[in-house]
N, C-alpha and C positions, 0 to 999 in steps of 0.2 A: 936201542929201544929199552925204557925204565920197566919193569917189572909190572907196576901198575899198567902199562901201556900193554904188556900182553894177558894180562886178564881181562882187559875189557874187548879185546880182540877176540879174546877164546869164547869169550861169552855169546858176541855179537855172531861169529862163526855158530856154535851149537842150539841161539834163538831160533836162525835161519834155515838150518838143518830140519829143525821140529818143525818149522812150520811147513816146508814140502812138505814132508811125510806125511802131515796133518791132510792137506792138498790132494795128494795121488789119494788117499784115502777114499776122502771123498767123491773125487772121478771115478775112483772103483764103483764104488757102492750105488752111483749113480747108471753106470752103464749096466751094470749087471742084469740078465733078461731073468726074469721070472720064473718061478720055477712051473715047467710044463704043466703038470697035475692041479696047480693052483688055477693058471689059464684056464682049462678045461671047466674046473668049476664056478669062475666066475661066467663063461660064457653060457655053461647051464640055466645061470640063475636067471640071466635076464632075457631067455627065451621065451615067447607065450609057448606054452601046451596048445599040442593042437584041438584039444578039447574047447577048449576055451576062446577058440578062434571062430567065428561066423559069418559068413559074407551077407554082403545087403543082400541078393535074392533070398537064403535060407529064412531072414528076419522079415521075408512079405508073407501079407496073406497068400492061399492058394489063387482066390480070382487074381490076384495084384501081379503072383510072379507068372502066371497064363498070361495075362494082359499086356505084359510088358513082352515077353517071350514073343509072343503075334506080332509086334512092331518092329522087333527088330531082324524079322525078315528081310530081305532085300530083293526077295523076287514079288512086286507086284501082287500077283496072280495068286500064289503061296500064301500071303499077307493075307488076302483076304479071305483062304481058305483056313487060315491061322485060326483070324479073329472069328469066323462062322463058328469054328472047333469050340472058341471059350465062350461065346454067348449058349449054343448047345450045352456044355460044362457046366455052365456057372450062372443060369437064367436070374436068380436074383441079386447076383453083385451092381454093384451100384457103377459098376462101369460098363455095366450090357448096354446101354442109350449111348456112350463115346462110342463104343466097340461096334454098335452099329451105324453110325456115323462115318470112322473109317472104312468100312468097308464100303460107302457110299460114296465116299469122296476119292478113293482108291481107285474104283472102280473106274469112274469119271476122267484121273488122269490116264487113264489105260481104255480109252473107250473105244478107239479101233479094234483092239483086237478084245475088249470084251464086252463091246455092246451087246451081245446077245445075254448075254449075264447079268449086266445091269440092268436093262428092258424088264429080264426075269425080276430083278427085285425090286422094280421099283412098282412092278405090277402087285407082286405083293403087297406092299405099302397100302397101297389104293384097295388091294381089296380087306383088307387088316381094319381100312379106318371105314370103308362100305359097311362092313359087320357090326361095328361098333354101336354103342348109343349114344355117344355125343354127335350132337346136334354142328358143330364146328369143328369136328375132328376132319371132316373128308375137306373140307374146304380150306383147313390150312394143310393138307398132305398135298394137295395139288399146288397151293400156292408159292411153297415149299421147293418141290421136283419143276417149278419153273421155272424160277428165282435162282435154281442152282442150274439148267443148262442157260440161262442168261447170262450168268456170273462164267459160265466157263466158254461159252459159246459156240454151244454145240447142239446138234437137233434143235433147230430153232422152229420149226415146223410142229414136233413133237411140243416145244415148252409153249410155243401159242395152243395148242391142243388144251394140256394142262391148264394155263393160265385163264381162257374161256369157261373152263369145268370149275374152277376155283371161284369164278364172279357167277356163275347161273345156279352153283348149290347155296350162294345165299340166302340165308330166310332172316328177314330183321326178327319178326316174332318169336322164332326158335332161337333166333341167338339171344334175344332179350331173356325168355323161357328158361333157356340152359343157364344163362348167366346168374339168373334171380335162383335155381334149385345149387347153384353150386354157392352161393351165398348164403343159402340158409343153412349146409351142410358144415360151415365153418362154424357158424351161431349156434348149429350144436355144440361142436364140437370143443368153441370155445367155452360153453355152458360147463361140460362136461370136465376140462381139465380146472374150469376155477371151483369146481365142486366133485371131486374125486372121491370114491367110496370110501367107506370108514375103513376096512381091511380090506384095503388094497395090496394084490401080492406082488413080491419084491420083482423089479422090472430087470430084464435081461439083458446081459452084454453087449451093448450099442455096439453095431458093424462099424470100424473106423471108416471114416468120410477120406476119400482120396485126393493127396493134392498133386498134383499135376505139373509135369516139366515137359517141355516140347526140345527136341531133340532132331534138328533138322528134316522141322514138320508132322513130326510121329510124336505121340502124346506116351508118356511114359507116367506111371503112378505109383505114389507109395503113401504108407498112412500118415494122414494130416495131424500133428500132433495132437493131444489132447486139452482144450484149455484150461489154462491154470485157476486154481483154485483158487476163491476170493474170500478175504476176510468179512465174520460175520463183520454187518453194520449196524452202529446202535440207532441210526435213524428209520424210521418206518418208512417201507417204500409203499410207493401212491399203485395203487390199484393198477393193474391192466385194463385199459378199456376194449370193451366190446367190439369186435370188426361192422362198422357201419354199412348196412346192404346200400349199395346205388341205387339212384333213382331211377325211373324209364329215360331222364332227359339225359343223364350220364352215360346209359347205355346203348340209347341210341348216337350218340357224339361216338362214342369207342367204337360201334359198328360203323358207320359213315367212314372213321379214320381206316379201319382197317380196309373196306371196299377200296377207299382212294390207293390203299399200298397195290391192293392188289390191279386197278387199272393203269396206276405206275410201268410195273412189271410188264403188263399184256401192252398198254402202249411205248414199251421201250422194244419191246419185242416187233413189232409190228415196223417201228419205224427201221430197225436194222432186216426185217425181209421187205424192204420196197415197197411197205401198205404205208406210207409216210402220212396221206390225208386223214385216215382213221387212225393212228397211233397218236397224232397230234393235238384231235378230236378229244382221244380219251386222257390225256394226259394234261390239257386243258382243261377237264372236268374233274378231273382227280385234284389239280393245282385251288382248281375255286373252295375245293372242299375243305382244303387247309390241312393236312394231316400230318403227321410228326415231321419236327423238322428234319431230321435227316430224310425223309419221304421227300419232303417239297426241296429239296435242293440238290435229289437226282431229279425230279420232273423238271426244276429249273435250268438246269445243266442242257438237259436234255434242247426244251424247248431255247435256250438263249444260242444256242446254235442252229437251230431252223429258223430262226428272227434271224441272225448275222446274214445268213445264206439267202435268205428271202429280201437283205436289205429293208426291214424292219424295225428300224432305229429306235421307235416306242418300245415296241414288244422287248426286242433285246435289254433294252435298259430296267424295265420291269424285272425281269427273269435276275439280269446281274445283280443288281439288286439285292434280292432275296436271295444271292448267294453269299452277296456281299456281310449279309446282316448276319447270315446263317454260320457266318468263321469257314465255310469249306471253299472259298474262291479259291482258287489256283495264279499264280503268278503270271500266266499267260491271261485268264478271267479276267485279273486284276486291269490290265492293259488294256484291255475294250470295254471294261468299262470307265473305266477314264478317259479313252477317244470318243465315245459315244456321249460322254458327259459333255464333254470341250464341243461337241460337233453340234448339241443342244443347248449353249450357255456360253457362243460368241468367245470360244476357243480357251475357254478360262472354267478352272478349277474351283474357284470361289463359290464357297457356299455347299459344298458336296460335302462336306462333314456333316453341316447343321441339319442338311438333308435325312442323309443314315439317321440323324441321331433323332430327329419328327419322328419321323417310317417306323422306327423301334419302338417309339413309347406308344403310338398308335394302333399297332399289330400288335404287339407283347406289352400287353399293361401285366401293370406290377397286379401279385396275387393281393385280392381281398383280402380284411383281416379283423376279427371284432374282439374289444377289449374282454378278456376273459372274469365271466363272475364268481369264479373257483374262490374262496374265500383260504387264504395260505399261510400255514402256519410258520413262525420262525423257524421251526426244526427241519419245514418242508423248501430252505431255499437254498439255490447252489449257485455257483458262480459260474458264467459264462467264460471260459476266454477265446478270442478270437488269434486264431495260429498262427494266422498271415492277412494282410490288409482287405477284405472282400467276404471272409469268409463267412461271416455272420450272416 
């Protein structure tokens, strides 16, 4: 081997050398753990203080974290001696009307063993709105304590009681009377906030408004954020208009409808205790009266199965119908009323759309509407847009 030949061998040898050494180096420096003391303070740093640490209950109002406290009872009975405890507590929180509610609805799922309790409160109620001076306060408290052992179906004896006391304290005069004094009361009132005294003193901490999460049937609350602030606008906004008092012809339409709910109720009641002739009766007169649609499509419900059962092929098809139009038919509904159609129309389908679609514009005409003579300035116009196909 020439001389040249082992210098570049020795070279090539002691490149190779450096660069292990260079190597372990690095796997050193890399495995190496920390030094203990330093752990310790970085683990400090990104500890919260428990000062600074607060659970959602700490951050509720005091009614809100009672409120929620009484729900999450699990004994019944307890529960509703919970919520008694915070409406006692807390008579103006704006969750005493829920709070008394569960305890009413509570009570209800637990009524064998506390009917005697519920009896007690619901008597209360009755004599709560008896004392009262509204003129329609007794009459929808009964209508109310019907509606709900109808819905649960219990003391059905007790909610015809009810639901009769609910139709005999009607007075159309008084409700016309109450309805026209609680309309002018807004007319002031509306008077009074578009004309606000000149030193007026600075107004006080609005109670946050609760928003509500239901939690396997139990209503739980915390505060509803506050809405966000909006930028001034340089456009002039239009006036608030004045709340328009109803007419007598308006107010008797809205008594009538209400009467019709309430002999809804008394003849749904009737026909589930075996008074089927008079529940039919009255449910047929509540039906002629026309009252909201969700009203007329239990009385329809009601009556298109006493047509089936009576073999009343008119009637029943009337009733489906109106259930038909009304969106709440059921998929079984849907089925007899299409046998009933075919059994009237030579076993054929034809034409039962165009049908629906007469009955609708006939019954439900489109709202009146008169060209407005508001005279509008360009500053005063804004653009509609419609969000999805119907919406306008």
């Amino acid at each position: 081997m020439t001389g040249k030949a082992r210098v570049e061998m020795l070279t090539i040898a002691l490149l190779a050398l450096s660069l292990a050494g260079l190597g372990a180096q690095g796997t050193t420096a890399i495995q190496k753990p920390p030094d203990p003391p330093a752990m310790q303070g970085a683990a400090k740093d990104t500890q919260a203080k428990p000062a600074d640490v607060k659970t959602a209950q700490e951050e509720l109002p005091a009614d809100f974290a009672a409120f929620n406290d009484a729900g999450k009872e699990k004994d019944l009975l307890k529960r509703v001696q919970a919520y008694e405890k915070f409406v006692a507590d807390h008579p103006k929180s704006a969750l005493v009307s829920m709070a008394r509610n569960q305890i009413q609805t509570t009570l209800l799922a637990t009524l064998k063993t506390a009917q005697a309790k519920y009896l007690e409160l619901i008597q209360q109620q009755i004599d709560t709105a008896k004392s009262g001076t509204s003129a329609s306060a007794l009459t929808s408290t009964y209508s109310r304590l019907a509606s709900g052992l109808l819905s649960a179906g219990v003391l059905l004896d007790l909610a015809e009681e009810y639901a009769r006391n609910a139709l005999s304290s009607m007075d159309e005069q008084k409700y016309i009377q109450g309805r026209k004094e609680a309309a002018q009361q807004m007319a002031e009132a509306f008077a009074k906030a578009a004309n606000p005294p000149a030193a007026a003193p600075a107004a006080a901490a609005a109670t946050p408004l609760p928003a509500i999460s239901i939690v396997d049937g139990v209503p739980f609350a915390k505060p509803a954020p506050p809405l966000p602030a909006t930028a001034a606008s340089t456009t002039p906004r239009l006036a608030p208009t004045a709340p328009r008092p109803p007419t007598d012809d308006e107010l008797r339409t809205t008594f009538r409808s209400q009467k019709a709910s309430i002999q809804a109720t008394l003849g749904q009641i009737l026909v589930k205790r075996g008074k089927a002739a008079e529940g039919e009766a009255l449910l047929k007169e509540a039906y002629a009266a026309r009252p909201a649609s969700a009203t007329m499509a239990i009385i329809a419900r009601v009556l298109a199965g006493s047509a089936k059962k009576a073999g009343d092929d008119k009637g029943q098809f009337e009733y489906l119908t109106t259930l038909a139009l009304s969106g709440r038919i059921t998929k079984e509904e849907q089925a007899d009323f299409e046998a009933v159609y075919r059994k009237m129309h030579n076993s054929s389908l034809d034409g039962l759309e165009a049908m629906l679609d007469e009955r609708y514009l006939r019954t439900d005409p489109r709202l009146k509407h008169e060209r407005s003579t508001r005279v509008v300035k360009p500053s005063d116009r804004a653009v509609l847009v419609e969000m999805f196909t119907g919406a306008g």
